[in-house]
Backbone bond lengths (Angstrom), bond angles and torsions (degrees), N, CA, C in turn:
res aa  C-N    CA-C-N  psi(-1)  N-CA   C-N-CA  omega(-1)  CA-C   N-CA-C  phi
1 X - - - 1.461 - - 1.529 109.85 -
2 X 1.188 121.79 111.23 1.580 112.93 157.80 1.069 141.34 -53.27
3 X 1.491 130.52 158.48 1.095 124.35 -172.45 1.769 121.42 -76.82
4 X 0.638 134.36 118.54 1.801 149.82 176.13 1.381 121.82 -78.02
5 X 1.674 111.84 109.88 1.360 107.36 145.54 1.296 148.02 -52.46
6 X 1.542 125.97 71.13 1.139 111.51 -153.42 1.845 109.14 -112.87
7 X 1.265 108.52 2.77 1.643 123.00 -167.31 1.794 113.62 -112.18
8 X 1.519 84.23 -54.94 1.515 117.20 174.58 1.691 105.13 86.03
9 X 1.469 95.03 36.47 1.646 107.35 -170.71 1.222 102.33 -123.21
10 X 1.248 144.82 138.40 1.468 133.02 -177.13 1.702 98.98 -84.32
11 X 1.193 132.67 -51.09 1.608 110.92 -170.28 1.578 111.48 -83.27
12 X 1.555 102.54 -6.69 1.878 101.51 -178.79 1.619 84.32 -90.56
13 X 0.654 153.36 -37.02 1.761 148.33 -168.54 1.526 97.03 -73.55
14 X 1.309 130.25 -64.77 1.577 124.22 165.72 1.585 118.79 -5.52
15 X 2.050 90.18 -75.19 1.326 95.80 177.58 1.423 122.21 -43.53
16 X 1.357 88.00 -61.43 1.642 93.68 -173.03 1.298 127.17 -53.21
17 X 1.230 108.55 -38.52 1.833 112.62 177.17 1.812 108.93 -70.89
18 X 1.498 111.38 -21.48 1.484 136.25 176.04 1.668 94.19 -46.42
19 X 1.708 98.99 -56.53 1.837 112.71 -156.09 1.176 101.92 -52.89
20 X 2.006 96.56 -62.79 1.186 126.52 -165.17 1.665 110.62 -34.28
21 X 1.121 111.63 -64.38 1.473 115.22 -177.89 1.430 134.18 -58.30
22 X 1.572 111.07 -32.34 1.447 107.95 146.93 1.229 156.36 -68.96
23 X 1.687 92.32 -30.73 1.075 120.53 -173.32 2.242 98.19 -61.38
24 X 1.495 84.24 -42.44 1.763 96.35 -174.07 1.663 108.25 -81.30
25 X 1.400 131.52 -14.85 1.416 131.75 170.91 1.690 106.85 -75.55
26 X 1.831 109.19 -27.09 1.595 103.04 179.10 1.576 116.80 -84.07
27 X 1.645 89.52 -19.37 1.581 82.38 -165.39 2.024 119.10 -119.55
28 X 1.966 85.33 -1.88 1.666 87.44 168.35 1.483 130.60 -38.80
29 X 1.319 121.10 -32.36 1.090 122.02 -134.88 2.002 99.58 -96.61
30 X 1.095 97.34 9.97 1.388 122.87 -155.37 1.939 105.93 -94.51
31 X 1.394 103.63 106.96 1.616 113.90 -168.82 1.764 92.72 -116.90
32 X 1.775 99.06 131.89 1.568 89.57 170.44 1.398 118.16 78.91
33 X 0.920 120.47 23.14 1.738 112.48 -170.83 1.728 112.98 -129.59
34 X 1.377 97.17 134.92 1.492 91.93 176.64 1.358 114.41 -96.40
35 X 1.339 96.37 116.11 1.903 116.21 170.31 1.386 124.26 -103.82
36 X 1.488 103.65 132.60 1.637 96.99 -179.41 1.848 98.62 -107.58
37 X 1.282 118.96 154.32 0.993 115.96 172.32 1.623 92.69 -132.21
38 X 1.942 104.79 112.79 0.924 118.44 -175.94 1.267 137.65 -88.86
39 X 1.480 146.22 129.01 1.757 113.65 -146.19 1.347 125.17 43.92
40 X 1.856 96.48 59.32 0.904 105.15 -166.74 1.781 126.90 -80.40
41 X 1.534 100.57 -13.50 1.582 124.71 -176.93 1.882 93.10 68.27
42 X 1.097 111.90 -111.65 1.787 138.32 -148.40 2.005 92.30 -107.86
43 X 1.187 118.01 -33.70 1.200 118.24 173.83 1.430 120.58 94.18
44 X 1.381 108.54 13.18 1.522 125.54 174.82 1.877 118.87 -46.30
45 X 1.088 112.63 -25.81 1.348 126.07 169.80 1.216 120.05 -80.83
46 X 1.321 123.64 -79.63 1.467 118.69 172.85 1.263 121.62 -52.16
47 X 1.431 130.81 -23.20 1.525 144.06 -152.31 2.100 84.50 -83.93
48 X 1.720 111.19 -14.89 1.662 95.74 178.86 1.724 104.18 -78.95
49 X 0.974 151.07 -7.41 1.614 156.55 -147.96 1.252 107.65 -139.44
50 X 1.494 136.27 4.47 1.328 114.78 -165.78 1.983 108.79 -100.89
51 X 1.555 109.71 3.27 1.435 142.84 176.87 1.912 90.34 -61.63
52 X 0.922 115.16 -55.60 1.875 118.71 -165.91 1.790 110.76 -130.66
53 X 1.480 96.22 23.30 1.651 90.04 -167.95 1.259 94.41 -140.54
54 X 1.577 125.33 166.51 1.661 130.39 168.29 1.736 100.31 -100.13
55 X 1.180 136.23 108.40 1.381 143.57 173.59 1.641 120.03 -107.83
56 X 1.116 96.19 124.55 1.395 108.74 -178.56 1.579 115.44 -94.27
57 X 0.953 129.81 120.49 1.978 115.96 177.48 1.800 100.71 -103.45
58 X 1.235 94.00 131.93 1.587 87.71 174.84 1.691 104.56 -148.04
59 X 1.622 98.89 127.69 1.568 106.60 178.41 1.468 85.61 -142.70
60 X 1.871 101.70 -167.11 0.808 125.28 -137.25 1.849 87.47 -127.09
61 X 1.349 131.58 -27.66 1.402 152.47 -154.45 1.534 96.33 -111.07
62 X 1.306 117.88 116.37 1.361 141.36 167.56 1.536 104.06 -45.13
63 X 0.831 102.94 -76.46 2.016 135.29 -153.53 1.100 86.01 -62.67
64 X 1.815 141.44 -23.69 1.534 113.58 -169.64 1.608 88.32 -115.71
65 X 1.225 132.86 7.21 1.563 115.48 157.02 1.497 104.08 -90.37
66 X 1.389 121.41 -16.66 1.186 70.93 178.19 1.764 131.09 -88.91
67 X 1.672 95.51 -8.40 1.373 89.38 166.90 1.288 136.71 -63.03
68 X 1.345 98.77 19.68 1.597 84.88 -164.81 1.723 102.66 -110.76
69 X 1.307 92.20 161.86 1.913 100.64 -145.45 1.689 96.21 -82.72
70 X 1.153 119.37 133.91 1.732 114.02 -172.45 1.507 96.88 -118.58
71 X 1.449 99.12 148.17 1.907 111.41 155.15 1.750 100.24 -145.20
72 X 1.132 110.32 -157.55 1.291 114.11 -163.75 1.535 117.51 -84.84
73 X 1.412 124.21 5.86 1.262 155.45 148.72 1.618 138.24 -54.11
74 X 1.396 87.52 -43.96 1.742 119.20 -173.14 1.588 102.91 -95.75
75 X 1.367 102.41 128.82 1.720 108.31 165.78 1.382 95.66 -137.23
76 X 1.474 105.46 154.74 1.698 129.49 -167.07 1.528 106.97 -114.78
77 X 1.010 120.17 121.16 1.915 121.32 152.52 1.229 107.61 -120.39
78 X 1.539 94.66 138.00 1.865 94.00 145.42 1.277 117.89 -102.99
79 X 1.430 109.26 131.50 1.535 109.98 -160.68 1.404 101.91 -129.71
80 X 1.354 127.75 150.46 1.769 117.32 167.34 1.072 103.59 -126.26
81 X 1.697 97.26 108.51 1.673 118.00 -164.82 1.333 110.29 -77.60
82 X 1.511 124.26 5.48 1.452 117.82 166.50 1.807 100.48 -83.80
83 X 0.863 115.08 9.21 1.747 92.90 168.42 1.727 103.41 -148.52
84 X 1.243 122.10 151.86 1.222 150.67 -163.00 2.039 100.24 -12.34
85 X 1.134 141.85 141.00 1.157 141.60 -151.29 1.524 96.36 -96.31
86 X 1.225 145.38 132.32 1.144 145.32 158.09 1.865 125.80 -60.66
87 X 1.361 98.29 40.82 1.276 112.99 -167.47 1.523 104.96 -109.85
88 X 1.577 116.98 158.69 1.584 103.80 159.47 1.948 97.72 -94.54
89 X 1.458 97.07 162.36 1.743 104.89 144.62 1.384 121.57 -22.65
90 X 1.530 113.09 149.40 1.309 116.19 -156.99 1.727 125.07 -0.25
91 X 1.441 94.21 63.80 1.467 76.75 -162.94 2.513 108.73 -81.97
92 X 1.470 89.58 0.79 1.850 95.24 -165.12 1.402 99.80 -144.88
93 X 1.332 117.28 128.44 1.420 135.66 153.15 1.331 124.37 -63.43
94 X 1.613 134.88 5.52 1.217 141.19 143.65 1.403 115.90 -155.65
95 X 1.510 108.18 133.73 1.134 107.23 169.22 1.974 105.23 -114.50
96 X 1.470 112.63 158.69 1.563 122.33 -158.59 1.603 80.79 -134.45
97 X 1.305 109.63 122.84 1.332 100.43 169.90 2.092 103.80 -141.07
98 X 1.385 103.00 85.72 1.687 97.54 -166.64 1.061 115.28 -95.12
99 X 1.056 108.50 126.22 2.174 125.50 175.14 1.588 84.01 38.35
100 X 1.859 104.85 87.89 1.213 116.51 158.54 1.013 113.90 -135.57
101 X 1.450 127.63 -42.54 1.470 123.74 -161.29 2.014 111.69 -93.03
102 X 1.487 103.30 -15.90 1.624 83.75 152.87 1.441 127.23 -75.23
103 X 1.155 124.19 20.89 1.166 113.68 162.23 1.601 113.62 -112.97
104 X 1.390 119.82 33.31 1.567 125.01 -160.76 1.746 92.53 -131.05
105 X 1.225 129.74 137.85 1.439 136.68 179.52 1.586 101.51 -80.17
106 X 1.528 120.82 -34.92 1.532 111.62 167.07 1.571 95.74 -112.43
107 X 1.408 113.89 130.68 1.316 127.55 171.82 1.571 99.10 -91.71
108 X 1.362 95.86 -52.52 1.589 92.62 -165.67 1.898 118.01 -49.69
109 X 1.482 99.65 -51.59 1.733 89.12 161.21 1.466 148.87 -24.60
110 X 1.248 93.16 -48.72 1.725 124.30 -177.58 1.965 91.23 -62.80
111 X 1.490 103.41 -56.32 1.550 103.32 -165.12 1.455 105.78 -64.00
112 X 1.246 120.35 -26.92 1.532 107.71 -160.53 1.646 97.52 -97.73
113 X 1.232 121.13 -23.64 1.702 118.90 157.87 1.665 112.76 -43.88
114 X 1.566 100.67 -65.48 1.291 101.55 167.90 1.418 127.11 -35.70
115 X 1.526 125.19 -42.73 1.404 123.26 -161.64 1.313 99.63 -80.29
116 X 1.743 125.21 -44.31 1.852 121.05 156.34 1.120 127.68 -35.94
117 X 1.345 133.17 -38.42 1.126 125.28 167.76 1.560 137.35 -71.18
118 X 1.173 99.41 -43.53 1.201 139.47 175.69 1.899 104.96 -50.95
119 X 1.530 112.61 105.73 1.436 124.11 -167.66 1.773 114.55 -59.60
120 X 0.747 135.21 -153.78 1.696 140.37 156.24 1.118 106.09 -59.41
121 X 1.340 113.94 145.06 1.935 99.16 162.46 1.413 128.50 60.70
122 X 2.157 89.19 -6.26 1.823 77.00 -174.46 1.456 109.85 -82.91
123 X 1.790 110.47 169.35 1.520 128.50 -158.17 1.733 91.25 -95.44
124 X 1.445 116.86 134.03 1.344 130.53 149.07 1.229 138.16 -74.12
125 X 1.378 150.03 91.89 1.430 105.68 -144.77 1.898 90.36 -124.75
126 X 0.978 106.96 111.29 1.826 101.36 -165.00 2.136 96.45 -117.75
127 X 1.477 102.02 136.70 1.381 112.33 177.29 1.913 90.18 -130.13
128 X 1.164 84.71 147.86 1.981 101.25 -178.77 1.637 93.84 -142.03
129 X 1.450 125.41 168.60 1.045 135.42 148.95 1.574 123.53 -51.65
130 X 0.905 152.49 106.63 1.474 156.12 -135.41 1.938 103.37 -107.38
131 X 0.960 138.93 144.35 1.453 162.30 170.77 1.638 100.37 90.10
132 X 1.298 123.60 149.04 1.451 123.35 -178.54 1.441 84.11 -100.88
133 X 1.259 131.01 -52.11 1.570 118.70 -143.72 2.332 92.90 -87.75
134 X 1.183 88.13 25.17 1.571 89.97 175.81 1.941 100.89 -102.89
135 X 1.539 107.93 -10.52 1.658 86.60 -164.24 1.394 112.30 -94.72
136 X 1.268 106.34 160.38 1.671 126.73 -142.61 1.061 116.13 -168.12
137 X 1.038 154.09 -147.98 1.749 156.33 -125.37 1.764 88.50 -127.95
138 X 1.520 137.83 -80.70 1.045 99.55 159.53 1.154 143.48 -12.76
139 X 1.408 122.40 -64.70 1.479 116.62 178.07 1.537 123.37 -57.42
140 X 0.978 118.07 -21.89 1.459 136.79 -174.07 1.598 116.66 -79.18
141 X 1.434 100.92 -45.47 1.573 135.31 -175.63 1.656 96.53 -63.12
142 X 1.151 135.35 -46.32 1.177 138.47 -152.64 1.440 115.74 -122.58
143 X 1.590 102.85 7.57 1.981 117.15 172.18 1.752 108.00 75.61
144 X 1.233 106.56 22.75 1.514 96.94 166.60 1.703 114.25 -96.50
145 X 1.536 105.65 140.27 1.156 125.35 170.32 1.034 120.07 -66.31
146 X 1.576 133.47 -28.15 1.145 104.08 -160.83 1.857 79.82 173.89
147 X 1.369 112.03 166.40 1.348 139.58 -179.62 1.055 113.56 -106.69
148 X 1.375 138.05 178.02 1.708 133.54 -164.37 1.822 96.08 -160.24
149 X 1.849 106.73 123.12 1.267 119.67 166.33 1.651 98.71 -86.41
150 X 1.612 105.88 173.62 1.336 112.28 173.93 1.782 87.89 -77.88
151 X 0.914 156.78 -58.87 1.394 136.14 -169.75 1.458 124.88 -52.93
152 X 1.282 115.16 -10.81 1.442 127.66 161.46 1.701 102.03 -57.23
153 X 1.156 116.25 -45.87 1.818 132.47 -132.05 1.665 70.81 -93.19
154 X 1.335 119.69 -36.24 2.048 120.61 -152.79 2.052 91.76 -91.23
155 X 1.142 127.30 -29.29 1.482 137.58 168.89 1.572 93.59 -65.62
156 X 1.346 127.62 -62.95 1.438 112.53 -159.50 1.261 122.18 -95.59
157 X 1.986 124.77 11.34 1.465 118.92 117.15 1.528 137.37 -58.18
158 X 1.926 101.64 -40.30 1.466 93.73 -176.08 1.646 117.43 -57.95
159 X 1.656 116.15 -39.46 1.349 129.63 -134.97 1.916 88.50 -96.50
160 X 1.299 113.50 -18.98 1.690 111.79 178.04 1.474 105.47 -102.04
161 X 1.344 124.22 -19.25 1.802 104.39 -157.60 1.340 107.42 104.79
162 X 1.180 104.41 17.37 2.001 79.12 -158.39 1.692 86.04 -99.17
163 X 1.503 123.40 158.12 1.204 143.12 122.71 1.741 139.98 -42.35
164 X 1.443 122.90 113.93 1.655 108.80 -137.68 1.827 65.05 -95.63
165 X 1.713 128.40 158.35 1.373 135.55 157.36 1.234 87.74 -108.34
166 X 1.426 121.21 -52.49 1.840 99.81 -156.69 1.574 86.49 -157.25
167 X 1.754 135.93 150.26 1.207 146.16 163.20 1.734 81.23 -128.39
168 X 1.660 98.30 148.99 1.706 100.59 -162.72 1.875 79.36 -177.00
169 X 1.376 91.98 149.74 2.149 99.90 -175.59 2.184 75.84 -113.53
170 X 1.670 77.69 167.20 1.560 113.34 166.00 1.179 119.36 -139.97
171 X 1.302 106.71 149.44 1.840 110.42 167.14 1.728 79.68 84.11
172 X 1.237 122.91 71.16 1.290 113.78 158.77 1.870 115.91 -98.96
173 X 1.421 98.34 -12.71 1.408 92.73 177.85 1.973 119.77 -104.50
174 X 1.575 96.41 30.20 1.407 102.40 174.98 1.691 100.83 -133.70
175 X 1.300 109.63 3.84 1.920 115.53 -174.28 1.920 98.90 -53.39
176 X 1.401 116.87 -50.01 1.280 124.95 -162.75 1.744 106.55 -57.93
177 X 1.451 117.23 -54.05 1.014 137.70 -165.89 1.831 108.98 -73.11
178 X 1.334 96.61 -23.15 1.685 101.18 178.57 1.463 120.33 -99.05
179 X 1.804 98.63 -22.24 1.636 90.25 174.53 1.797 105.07 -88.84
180 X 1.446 129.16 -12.73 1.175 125.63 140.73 1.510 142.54 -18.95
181 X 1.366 85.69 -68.34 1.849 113.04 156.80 1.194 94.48 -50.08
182 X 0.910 124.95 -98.96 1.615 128.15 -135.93 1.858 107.01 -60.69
183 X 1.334 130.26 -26.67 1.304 141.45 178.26 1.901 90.84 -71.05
184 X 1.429 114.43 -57.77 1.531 107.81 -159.85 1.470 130.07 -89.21
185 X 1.984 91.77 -22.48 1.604 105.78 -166.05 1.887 94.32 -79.37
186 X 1.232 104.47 140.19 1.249 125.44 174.00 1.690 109.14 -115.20
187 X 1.275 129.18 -11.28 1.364 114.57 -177.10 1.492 124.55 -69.97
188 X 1.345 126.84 147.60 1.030 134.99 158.47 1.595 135.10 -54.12
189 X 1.308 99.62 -26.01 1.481 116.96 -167.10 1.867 102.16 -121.92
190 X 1.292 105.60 131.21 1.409 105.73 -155.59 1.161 75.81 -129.07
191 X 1.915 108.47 159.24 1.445 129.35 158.51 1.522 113.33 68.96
192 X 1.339 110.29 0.02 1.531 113.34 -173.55 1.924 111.10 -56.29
193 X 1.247 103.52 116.79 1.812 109.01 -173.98 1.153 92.63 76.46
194 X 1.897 99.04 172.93 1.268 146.26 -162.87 1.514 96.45 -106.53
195 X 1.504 108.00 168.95 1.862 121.81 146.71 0.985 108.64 -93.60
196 X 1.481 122.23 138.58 1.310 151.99 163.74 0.867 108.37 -89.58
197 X 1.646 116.18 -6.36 1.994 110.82 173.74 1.083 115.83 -120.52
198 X 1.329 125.93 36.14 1.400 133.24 -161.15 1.671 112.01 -97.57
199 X 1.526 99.02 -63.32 1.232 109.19 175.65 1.890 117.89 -60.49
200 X 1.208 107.18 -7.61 1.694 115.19 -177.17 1.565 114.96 -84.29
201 X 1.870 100.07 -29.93 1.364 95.18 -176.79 1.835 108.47 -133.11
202 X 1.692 103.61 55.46 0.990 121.11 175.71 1.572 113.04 -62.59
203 X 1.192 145.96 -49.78 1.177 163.99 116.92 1.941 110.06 33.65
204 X 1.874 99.24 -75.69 0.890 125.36 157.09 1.858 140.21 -45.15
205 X 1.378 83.01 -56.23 1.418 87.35 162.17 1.659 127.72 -93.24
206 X 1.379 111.05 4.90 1.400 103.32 175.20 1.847 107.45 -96.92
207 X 1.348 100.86 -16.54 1.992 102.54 150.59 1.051 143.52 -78.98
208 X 1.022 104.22 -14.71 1.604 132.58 170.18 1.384 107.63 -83.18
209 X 1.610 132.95 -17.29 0.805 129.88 -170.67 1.600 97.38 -109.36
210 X 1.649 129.73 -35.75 1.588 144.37 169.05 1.856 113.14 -54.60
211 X 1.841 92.57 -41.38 1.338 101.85 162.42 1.897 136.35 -43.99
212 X 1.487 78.89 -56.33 1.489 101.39 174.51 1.420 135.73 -62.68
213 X 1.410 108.34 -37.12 1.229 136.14 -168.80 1.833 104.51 -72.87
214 X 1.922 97.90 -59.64 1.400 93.88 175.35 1.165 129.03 -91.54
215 X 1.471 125.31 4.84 1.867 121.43 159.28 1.442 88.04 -66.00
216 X 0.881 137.88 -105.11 1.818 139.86 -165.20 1.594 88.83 107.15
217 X 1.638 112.17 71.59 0.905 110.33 -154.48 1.835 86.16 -115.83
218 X 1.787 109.49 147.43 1.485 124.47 -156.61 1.418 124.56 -52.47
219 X 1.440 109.29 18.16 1.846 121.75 -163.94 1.459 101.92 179.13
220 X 1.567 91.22 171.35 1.806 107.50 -139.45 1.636 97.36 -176.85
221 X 1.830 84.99 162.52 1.701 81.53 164.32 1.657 86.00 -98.64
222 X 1.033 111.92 -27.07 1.979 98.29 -160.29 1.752 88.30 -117.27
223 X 1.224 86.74 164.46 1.708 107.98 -167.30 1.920 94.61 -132.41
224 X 1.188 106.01 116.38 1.681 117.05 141.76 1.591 151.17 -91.01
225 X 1.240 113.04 136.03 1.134 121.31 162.31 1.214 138.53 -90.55
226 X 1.609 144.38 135.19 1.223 138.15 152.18 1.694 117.74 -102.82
227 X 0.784 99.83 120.49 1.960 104.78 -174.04 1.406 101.31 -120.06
228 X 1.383 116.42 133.50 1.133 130.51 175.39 1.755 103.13 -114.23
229 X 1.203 89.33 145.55 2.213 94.48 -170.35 1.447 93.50 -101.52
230 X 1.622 112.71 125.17 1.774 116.67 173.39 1.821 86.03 68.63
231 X 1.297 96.48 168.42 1.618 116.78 173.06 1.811 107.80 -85.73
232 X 1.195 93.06 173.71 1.641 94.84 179.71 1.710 94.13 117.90
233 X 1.630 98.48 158.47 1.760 111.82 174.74 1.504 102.50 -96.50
234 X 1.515 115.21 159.50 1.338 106.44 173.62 1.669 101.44 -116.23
């Protein structure tokens, strides 16, 4: 998979191309399956599976469904995932839900919607911002509640049913540079402009991102989950 402009930020593109690639090594393999990718923003995640899969994108933000690229595969909701899901029972064999629910005042809701929907065997696949005692003005800046330990990730198998496959961090080679930020940066105004050096050292950063992915190395800014519902392989 190449690396993707999808931020226009060089260490938010890291991450993201970080996600991107696992997220698509766990779940390529996947023919026939209905996936929702929930909070979905622009749809950069699900938009990798919708070639051999039925994908649903569902947010809450107009302007980023509509960018998102459709064929006869792709279905759109706007949904407001803080209250009861407009779904039936088992209605999807994966749900993708990335760096969504710290920005929700009940997390736990969101998860246990998820586990209703969510078929036999189906895969969970949840990413949050990773360390609690890391949040700070970033976190604040951008409406997140709150940060996520791996014992958060070990509470929200025990407390649903779920089956843990794998808890695993990302973005381990931008952790240094962000808890920096967040200790030094004092601005109010975040994300202001693009890189102008992004596209020059694409090369670079799409190894840095191959790098990252396969140390699976013990820290991160973001932390993942794979949850499997009931036992069984999918």
């Amino acid at each position: 998979m190449k690396f993707k402009i999808i931020l226009g930020r060089i260490g938010s593109d890291i991450w993201a191309n970080c996600r991107l690639k696992i997220i698509y090594n766990e779940l390529n393999h996947l023919e026939e399956a209905d996936i929702l990718d929930i909070g979905c923003g622009s749809g950069y995640i699900g938009s990798l599976f919708t070639q051999k899969n039925k994908v649903t994108f569902a947010d809450i933000n107009e302007e980023d469904l509509k960018r998102i690229e459709k064929n006869k595969n792709t279905f759109i909701r706007k949904i407001d995932i803080t209250k009861k899901l407009p779904f039936k029972k088992e209605s999807f064999d994966v749900v993708i839900c990335g760096d969504v629910i710290e920005h929700l005042e009940d997390d736990k809701g969101i998860i246990k919607e998820i586990m209703r929907i969510l078929r036999r065997n189906g895969v969970f696949i949840l990413t949050t911002p990773a360390y609690s005692k890391f949040y700070g003005a970033h976190d604040k800046l951008i409406g997140h509640h709150r940060r996520y330990d791996k014992d958060d990730y070990l509470s929200i198998a025990q407390e649903n049913g779920f089956k843990i496959k794998q808890i695993r961090y990302i973005g381990s080679s931008i952790l240094l540079p962000f808890i920096l930020s967040q200790r030094f940066k004092r601005s109010k105004v975040f994300y202001t402009g693009k890189s102008s050096l992004e596209r020059k050292i694409i090369p670079i950063l799409n190894l840095i991102c191959r790098i990252d992915v396969f140390l699976r190395l013990p820290f991160g800014i973001c932390i993942m989950g794979v949850f499997i519902k009931n036992e069984g392989k999918y």
